[in-house]
C-alpha positions in Angstrom: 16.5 29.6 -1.2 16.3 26.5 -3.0 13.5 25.3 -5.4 10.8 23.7 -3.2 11.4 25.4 0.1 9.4 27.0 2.5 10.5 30.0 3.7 9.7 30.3 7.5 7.1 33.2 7.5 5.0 30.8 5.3 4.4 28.1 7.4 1.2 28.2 9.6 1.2 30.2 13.4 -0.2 29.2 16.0 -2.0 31.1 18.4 -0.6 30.0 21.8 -2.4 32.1 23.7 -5.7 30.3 22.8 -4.4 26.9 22.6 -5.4 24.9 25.7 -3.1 22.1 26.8 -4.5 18.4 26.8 -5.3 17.0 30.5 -4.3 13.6 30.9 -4.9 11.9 33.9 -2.6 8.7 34.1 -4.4 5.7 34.4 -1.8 3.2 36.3 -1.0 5.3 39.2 -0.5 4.6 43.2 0.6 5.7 46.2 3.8 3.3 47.0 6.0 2.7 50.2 8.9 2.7 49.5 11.5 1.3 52.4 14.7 2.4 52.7 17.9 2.2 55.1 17.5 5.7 55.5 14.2 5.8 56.0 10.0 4.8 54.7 8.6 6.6 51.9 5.7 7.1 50.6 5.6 8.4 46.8 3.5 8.4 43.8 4.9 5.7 40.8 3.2 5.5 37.7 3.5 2.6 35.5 3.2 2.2 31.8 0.1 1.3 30.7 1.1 0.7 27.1 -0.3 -2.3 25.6 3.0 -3.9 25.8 4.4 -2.7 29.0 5.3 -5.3 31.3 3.7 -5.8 34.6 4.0 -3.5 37.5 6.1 -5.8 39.5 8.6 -6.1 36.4 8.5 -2.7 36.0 9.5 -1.7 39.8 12.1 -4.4 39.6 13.6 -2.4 36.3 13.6 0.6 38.4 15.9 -1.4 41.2 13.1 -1.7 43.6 11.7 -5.2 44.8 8.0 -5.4 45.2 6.3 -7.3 48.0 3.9 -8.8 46.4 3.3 -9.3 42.5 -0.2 -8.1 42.0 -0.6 -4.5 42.4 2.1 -3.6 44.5 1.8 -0.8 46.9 5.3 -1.4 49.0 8.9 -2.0 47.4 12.1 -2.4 49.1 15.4 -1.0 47.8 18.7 -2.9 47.2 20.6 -0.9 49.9 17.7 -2.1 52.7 17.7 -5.9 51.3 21.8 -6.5 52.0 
């Protein structure tokens, strides 16, 4: 083993069995219908909430869907129902 190493028994356990995952609850999430040729859906998006993250409507038009309205969209179209 080289000078300076650890050595993998050293480093630190952790005790998994006692360890209790973090909840997070997302902030930025909706129900959104989502229209289709095939058919109407209705799933759950959530969108970045990240200081920088763009707005919702940019974000659903990053994902290829088209938002009916610009402020907190709750229906999108898809490319396929919009030719």
């Amino acid at each position: 083993m080289e000078e300076g190493a650890i050595a993998l028994w050293d480093l630190p356990r952790i005790n998994t069995a006692q360890a209790t995952p973090a909840v997070h609850q997302p902030i930025n999430s909706c129900m959104v219908v989502i229209v289709d040729v095939t058919a109407v859906h209705e799933l759950p998006f959530i969108f970045c909430s990240c200081q920088n993250a763009a707005t919702e409507d940019i974000q659903l038009l990053d994902m290829g869907f088209y938002p009916a309205s610009a402020k907190r969209p709750s229906t999108v179209f898809t490319e396929a129902v919009l030719d």
